[in-house]
Structures are given as C-alpha cells and as structure tokens.
C-alpha positions in Angstrom: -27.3 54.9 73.2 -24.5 57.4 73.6 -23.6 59.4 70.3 -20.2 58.8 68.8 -17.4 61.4 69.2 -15.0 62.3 66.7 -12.3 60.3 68.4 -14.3 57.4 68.2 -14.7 57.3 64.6 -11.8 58.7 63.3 -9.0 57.1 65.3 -5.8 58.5 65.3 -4.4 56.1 67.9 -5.2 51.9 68.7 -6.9 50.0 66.2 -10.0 51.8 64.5 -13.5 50.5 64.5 -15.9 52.4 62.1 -13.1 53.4 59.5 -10.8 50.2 59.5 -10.0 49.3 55.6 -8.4 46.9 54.6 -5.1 47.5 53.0 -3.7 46.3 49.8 -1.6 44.0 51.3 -4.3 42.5 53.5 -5.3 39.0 51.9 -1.4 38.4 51.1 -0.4 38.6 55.1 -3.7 36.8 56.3 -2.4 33.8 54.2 1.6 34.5 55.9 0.0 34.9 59.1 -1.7 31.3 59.2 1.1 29.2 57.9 2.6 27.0 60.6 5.7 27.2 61.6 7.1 30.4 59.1 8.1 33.6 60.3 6.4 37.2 59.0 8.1 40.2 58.6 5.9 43.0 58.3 7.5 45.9 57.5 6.9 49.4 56.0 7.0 53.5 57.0 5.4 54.5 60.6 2.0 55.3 60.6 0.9 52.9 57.9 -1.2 50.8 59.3 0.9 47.5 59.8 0.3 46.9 63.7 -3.7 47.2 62.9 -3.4 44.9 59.7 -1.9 42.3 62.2 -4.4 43.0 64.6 -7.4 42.7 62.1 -6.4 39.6 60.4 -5.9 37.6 63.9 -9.4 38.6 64.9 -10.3 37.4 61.4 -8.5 34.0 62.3 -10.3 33.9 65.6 -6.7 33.4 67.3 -6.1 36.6 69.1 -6.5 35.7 72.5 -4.2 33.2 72.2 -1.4 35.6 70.7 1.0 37.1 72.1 1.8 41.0 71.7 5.1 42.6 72.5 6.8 45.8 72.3 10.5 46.9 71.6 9.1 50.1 73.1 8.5 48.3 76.6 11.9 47.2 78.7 10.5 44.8 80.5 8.7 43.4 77.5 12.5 43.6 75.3 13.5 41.3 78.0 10.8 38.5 77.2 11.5 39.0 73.6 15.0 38.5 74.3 14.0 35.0 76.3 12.1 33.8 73.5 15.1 31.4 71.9 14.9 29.5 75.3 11.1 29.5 75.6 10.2 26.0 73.8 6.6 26.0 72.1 5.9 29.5 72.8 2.8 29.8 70.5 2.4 32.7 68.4 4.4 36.1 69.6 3.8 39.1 67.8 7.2 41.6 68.0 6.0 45.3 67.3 8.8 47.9 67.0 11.6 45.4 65.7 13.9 48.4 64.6 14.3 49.2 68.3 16.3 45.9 69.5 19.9 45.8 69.8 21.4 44.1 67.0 22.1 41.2 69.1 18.4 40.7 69.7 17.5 40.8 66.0 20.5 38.1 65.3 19.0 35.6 68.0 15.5 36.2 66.4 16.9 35.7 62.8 18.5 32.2 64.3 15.0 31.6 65.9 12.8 32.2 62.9 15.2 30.3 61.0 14.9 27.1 63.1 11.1 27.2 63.5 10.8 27.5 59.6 13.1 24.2 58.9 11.2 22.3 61.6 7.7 23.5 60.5 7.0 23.6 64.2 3.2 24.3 64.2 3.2 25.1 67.6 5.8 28.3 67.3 5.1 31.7 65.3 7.6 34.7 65.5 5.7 38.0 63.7 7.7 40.9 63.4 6.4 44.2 62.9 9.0 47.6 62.1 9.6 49.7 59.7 11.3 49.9 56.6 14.0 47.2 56.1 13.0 45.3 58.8 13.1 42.3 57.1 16.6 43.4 55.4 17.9 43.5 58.6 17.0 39.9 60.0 18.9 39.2 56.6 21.9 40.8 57.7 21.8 38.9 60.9 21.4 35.6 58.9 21.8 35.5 55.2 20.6 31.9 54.5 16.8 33.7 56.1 15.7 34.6 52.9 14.0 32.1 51.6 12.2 30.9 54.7 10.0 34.1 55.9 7.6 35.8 54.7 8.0 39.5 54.1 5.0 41.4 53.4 5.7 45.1 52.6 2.9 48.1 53.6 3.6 50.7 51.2 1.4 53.9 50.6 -2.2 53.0 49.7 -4.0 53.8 46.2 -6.3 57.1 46.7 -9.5 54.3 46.6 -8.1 53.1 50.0 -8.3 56.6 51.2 -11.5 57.3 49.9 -13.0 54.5 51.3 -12.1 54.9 54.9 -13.4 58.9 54.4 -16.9 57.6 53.3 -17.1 55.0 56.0 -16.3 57.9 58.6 -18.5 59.7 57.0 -21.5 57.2 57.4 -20.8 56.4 60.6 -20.4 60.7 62.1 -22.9 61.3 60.1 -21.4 63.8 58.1 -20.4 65.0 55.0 -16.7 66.0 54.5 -16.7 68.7 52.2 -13.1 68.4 51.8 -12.8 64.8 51.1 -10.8 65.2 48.0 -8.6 67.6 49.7 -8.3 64.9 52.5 -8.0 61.5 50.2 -4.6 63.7 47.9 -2.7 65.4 51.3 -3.0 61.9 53.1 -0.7 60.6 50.2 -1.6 57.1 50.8 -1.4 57.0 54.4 -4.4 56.1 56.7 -3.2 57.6 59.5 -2.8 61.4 57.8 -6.1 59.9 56.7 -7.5 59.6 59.9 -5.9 62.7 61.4 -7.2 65.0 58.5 -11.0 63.8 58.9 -10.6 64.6 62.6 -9.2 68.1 61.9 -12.0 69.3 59.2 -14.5 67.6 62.0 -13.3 70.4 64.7 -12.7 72.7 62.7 -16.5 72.9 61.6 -17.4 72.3 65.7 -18.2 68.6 65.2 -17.6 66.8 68.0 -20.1 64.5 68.3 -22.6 62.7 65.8 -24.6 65.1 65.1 -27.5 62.7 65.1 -29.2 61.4 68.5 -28.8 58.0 69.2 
C-alpha cells in the first residue's frame, strides 16, 4: 500500500479525509440540512470550513449522489442556478459562492426559498453556501424570509477543534508536530490556516511522505 503524502493528510484544498473534524456547528446544520422543504443558509468567513461541513453531513445522510452542487464561480453553472425558479421539483441543489450572484439572482432565490418553505415541498431543497451575511442578504431581497430559513453561522472554532484535527494528522503521518501549540494559537480558529500550518512544519522538517512503510 502506497505511503501517504503530506498533501494527502493535511488538505489544504477539497474535502479532507484523515483530519476532517467536525465543527461546532455541525449537529445544528445536519438537522437544517434534512428538513423538507426549508431553505439553509450557510454562511461565515472564507476558508472556514462551510462547503466541507455540507459535504460531510450529506454523506452522513447517505443523499449525496442525489444532490446537486453548484458554483457562482462557474458561468455556465450561474446560468442553471439562475433557471432554478422555472425548474419544478428540482431535488436538493446546493449553491456554493452565493456572494458572487447579481443581486437579481439572489432576489429570485429569496422568492424561491420562500415558496418552497410555505409549501413544505419535500421534493425541493435550495442550500446556500457564502460568506458573511449571506443570509442578511437573501433578507434584503425579501424581508418576510426570515422566519422561514435556516441560517447556520461557521464562526472561528474553539482551540479543542484545532487541536483535534492536529492530533488526527498527526496519527495518520505518523508524526509528531513539535509545534502543535504554535499551530492550534496562529490558526486562530480556522481549519484551513490549520491545515496549511501542519503542511508547512511537515516540509519544513523534509516530511513528505509517512515516514512509516505501508
């Protein structure tokens, strides 16, 4: 069996295997994420961890193949998310990148999230993902929105977090971080910086793969 590589365990990019942890937030959006009908909001600064929260708890649900993933970031996927009013029984769509749309997109999707909530249609789901204020903004669009999503806010996680994905790195390289208070204080709550420092101090000391043979 081929050793792991840094990259592998420490994932500074997609959705991380070996040193996923579970955010604070994490029970509170499983339960948003499998009531029918309502719209999430997840919202909260870059680099947080939201998209992979999302990700995690539909695998947990056992109903990611049957979601849908799009990107603000992609035109021709902007133009999809902009049919989605007219699509019927769509399923579940997941909208990454919210803060991107034009501000006529974000007013058809308030309308749409809206309607699906006052029907309780079980067989439409609109998630978005963005950053901070996201939810504030689908407000904007449509005042009378408030009460019928559910916003779920990723804010900076408690230093246990932090440690926790350092030591499960750790087991899984096969290494001990030295540094690992150093690492859990400068990633200030954020599992990316998390994931990025581990990666660094991994280099640094010419650890590239496990150091163990698999």
């Amino acid at each position: 069996m081929a050793k792991l590589t840094v990259e592998d365990v420490f994932k500074i990019n997609g959705v991380p295997t070996h040193t996923f942890v579970k955010p604070s937030e994490f029970s509170r959006l499983k339960v948003a994420l499998r009531t029918p009908g309502r719209g999430v909001v997840v919202e909260g600064p870059s680099g947080i961890g939201k998209s992979t929260a999302v990700t995690k708890v539909l695998d947990e649900l056992e109903i990611s193949a049957d979601v849908v993933k799009l990107s603000a970031r992609i035109p021709a996927e902007v133009e999809y998310i902009e049919l989605l009013p007219e699509l019927g029984d769509f399923g579940t769509v997941v909208v990454d990148d919210f803060h991107r749309l034009e501000d006529a997109t974000k007013a058809r999707l308030a309308d749409l999230l809206k309607v699906t909530a006052d029907q309780e249609d079980p067989k439409r789901k609109l998630v978005i993902i963005g950053i901070n204020d996201a939810g504030k903004a689908l407000i904007r669009s449509s005042p009378d929105l408030s009460n019928r999503i559910d916003v779920v806010k990723f804010e900076i996680e408690p230093d246990a977090k932090i440690s926790e994905l350092v030591a499960a790195g750790e087991r899984a390289f096969n290494v001990k971080i030295s540094a690992s208070e150093h690492v859990v204080e400068k990633a200030r709550g954020s599992f990316y910086l998390a994931q990025l420092l581990c990666m660094d101090a991994c280099v640094s000391a010419g650890l590239r793969k496990n150091p163990t043979t698999r």
